[in-house]
C-alpha positions as CSV (number, residue, x, y, z in Angstrom):
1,X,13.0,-31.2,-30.7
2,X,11.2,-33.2,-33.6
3,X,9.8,-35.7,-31.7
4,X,8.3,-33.3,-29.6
5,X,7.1,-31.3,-32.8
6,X,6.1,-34.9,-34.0
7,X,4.0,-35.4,-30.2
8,X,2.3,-32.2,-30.3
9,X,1.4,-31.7,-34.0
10,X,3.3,-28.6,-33.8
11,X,6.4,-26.8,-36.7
12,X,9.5,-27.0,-35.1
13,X,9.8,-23.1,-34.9
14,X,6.8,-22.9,-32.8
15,X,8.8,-25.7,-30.1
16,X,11.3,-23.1,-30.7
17,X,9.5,-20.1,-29.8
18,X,8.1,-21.9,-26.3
19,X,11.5,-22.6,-25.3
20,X,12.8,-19.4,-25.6
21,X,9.5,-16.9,-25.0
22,X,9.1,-18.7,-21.4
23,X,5.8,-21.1,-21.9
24,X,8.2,-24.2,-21.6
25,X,11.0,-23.1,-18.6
26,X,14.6,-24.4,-19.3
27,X,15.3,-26.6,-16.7
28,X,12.0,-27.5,-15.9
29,X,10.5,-28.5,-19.3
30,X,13.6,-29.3,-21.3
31,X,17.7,-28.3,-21.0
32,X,20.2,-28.8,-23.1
33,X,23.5,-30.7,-22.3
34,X,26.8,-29.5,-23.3
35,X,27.9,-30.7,-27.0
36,X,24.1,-31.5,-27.5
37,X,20.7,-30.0,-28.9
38,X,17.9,-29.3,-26.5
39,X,16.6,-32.4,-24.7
40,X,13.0,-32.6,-23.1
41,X,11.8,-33.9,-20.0
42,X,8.0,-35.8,-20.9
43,X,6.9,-36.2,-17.7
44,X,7.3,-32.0,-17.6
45,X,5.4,-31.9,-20.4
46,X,2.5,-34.1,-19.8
47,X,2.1,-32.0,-16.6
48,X,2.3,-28.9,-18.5
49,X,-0.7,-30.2,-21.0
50,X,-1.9,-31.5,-18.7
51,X,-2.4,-28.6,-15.9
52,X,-5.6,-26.0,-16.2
53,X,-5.2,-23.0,-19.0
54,X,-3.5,-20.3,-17.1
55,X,-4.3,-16.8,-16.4
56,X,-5.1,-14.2,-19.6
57,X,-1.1,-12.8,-19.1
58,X,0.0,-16.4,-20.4
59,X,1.2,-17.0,-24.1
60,X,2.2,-13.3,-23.9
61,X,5.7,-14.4,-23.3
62,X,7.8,-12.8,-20.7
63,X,8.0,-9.8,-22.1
64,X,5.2,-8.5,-20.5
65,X,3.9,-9.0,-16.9
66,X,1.3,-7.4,-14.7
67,X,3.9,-4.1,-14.2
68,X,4.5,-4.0,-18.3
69,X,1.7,-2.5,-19.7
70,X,0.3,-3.6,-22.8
71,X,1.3,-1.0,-25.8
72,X,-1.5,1.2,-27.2
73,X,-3.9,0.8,-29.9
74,X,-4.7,3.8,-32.0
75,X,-3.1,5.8,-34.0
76,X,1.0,5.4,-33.7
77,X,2.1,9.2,-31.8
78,X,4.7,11.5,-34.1
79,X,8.5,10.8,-32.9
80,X,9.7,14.5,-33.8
81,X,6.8,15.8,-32.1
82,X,5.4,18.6,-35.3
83,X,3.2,18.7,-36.7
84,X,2.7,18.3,-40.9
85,X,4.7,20.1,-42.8
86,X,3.4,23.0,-44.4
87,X,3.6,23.1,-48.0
88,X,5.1,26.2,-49.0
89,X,4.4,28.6,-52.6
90,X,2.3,26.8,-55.3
């Protein structure tokens, strides 16, 4: 995983995070033999850096597809529903 780090002028937690949010597929990109840290597979890579930047869903992880919608901007919505409490005698 360093030398990959090293390749890409990336942190290690950012290799991390594209191994396990989807951008780099295990078994395609990299897997991880048993008694062994993560291994990667260059010529994966190179095709990966290599290929043209994808569609705007990608670097969203896959957490969200075209099905998931996005979460809301604005103002956050009440969880118990009321409104503010009223403040009562002064």
């Amino acid at each position: 995983m360093s030398e990959v780090a090293i390749r890409f002028k990336l942190s290690r937690k950012t290799v991390r995070n594209r191994m396990y949010d989807g951008t780099w597929k295990k078994g395609v990109h990299w897997f991880s033999p048993p008694g062994l840290g993560p291994r990667f597979k260059w010529s994966a890579l190179v095709v990966w850096i290599e290929q043209d930047p994808a569609p705007s869903d990608a670097g969203k992880g896959l957490a969200y597809s075209a099905e998931i919608p996005l979460p809301r901007r604005g103002r956050p919505r009440r969880v118990d529903g009321g409104a503010k409490p009223a403040v009562h005698g002064a």
